[in-house]
C-alpha positions in Angstrom: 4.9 -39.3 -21.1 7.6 -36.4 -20.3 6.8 -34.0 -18.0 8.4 -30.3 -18.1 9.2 -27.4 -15.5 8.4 -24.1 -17.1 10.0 -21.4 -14.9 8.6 -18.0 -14.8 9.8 -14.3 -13.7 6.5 -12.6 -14.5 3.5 -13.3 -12.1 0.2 -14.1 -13.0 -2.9 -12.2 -12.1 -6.2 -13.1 -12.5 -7.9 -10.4 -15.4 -10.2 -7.6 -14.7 -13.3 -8.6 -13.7 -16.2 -6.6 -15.9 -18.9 -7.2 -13.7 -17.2 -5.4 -10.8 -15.3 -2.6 -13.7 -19.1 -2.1 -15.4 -20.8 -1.2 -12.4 -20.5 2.3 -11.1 -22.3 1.1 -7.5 -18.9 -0.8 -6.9 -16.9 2.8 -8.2 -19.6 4.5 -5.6 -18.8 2.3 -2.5 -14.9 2.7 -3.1 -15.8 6.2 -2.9 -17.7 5.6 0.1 -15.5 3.5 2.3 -12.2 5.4 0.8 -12.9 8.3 3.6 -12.6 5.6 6.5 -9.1 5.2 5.0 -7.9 8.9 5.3 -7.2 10.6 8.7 -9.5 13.0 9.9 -6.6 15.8 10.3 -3.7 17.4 9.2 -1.6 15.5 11.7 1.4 17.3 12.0 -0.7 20.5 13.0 -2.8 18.7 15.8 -0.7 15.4 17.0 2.6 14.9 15.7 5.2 17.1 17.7 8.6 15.8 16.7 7.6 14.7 13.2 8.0 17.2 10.0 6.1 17.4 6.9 10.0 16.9 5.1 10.3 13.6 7.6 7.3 11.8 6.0 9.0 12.5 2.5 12.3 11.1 3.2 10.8 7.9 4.9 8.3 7.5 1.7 11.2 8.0 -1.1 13.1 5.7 0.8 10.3 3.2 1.3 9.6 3.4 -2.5 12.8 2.6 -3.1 12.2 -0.4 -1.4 9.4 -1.1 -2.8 11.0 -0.9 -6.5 14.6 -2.2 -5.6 12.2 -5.3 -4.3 10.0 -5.7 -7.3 7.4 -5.1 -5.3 3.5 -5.4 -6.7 2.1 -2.1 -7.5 -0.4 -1.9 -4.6 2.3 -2.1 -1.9 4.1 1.0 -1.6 -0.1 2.8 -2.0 -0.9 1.0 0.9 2.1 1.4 3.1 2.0 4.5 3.0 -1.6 4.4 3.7 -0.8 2.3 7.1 2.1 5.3 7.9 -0.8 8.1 7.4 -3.2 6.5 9.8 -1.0 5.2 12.3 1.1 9.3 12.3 -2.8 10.2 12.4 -3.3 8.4 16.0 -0.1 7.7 17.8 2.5 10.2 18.7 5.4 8.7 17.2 9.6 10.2 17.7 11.3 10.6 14.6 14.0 8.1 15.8 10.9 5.4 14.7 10.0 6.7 11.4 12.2 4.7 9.6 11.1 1.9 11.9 7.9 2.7 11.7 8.2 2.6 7.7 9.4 -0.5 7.6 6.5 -2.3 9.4 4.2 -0.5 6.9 5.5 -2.1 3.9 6.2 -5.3 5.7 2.0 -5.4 6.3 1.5 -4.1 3.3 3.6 -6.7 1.5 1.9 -9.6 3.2 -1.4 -8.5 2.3 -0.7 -7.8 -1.6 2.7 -10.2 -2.5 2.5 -13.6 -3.4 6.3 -13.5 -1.6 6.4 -10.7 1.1 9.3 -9.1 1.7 10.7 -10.3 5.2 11.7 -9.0 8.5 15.5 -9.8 7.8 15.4 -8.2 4.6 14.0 -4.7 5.5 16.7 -5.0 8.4 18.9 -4.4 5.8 16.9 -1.9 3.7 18.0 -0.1 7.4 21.5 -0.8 7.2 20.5 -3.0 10.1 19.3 -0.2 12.2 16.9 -1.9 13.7 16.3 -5.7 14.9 14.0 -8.7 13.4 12.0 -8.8 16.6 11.9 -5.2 16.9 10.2 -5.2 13.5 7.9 -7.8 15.1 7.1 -6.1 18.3 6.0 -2.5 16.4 3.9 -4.9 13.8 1.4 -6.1 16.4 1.5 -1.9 17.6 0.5 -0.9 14.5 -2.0 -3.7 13.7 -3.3 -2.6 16.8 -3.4 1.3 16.2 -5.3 0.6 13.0 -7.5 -1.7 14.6 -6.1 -5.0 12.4 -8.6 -3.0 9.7 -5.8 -3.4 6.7 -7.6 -3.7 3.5 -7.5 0.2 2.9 -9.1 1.6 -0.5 -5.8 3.2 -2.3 -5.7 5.3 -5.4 -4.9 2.5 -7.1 -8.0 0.9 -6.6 -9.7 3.8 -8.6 -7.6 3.4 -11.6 -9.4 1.1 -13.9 -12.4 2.4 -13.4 -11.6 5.9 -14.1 -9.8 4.8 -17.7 -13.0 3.1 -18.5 -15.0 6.0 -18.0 -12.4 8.0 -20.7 -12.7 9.1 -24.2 -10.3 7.0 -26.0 -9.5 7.5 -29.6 -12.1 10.3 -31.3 -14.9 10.3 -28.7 -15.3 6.8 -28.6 -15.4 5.3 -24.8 -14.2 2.0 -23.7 -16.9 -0.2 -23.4 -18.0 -2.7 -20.6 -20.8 -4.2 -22.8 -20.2 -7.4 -24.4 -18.9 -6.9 -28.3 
């Protein structure tokens, strides 16, 4: 008997499931717990003082460029991004931690959606080492914390596949969840 190593760069996922795709309650309750996800306010008009609308968009191209240099899954710069929003939305925060601040959001969100999340050390770098390992560490448990350890946000990108199925593809014709 031989035995073989097959080596693999894609990843595996697990296909869609049409029982949760064909039922529009599940499309509903995203709907439904989605606004628990999204802060309440504009919050550089009523809490953030030192942090500009033009702030948030540097610190999200660069985190996407992270998240893309990195390979990352699709879900992970969505949800970062998500854990920025709410934790801007709560916490005064100085613009000298955005970047900081940034960081931590895709190192949570990475853990939750990556079969390898991307490391303290290695978003160190993504920083050009502007801030420490532990510091990293430290502001996790601070933003766990903030949002209340409640991580498993609904992100556009949990709407997606049920919105194509709901689309006219090709003359009219819609894609189907019953059984052929």
């Amino acid at each position: 008997m031989e035995l073989l190593c097959l080596e693999m760069d894609t990843i595996l996922r697990a296909r869609p499931d049409p029982n949760i795709l064909c039922d529009d309650r599940v499309l509903q309750s995203l709907l439904t717990i989605e606004e628990r996800f999204i802060p309440q306010c504009s919050y550089f008009k009523c809490f953030q003082k030192d942090i500009q609308p033009f702030m948030r968009r540097m610190v999200a191209t660069w985190m996407l460029e992270v998240c893309e240099e990195q390979k990352c899954e699709e879900e992970v710069f969505p949800l970062a991004m998500n854990y920025l929003d709410r934790f801007l939305a709560v916490v005064p925060t100085r613009k000298c931690d955005l970047q900081l601040l940034g960081a931590v959001c895709m190192f949570l969100a990475s853990k939750l959606k990556e079969t390898r999340p991307l490391t303290a050390d290695k978003l160190c770098i993504y920083t050009d080492n502007s801030i420490r390992p532990q510091e990293l560490l430290e502001w996790e448990l601070v933003v766990l914390g903030k949002l209340k350890w409640n991580l498993a946000a609904v992100t556009p990108n949990d709407f997606i596949e049920h919105i194509v199925r709901k689309l006219p593809l090709g003359g009219g014709v819609y894609f189907s969840c019953s059984p052929a």
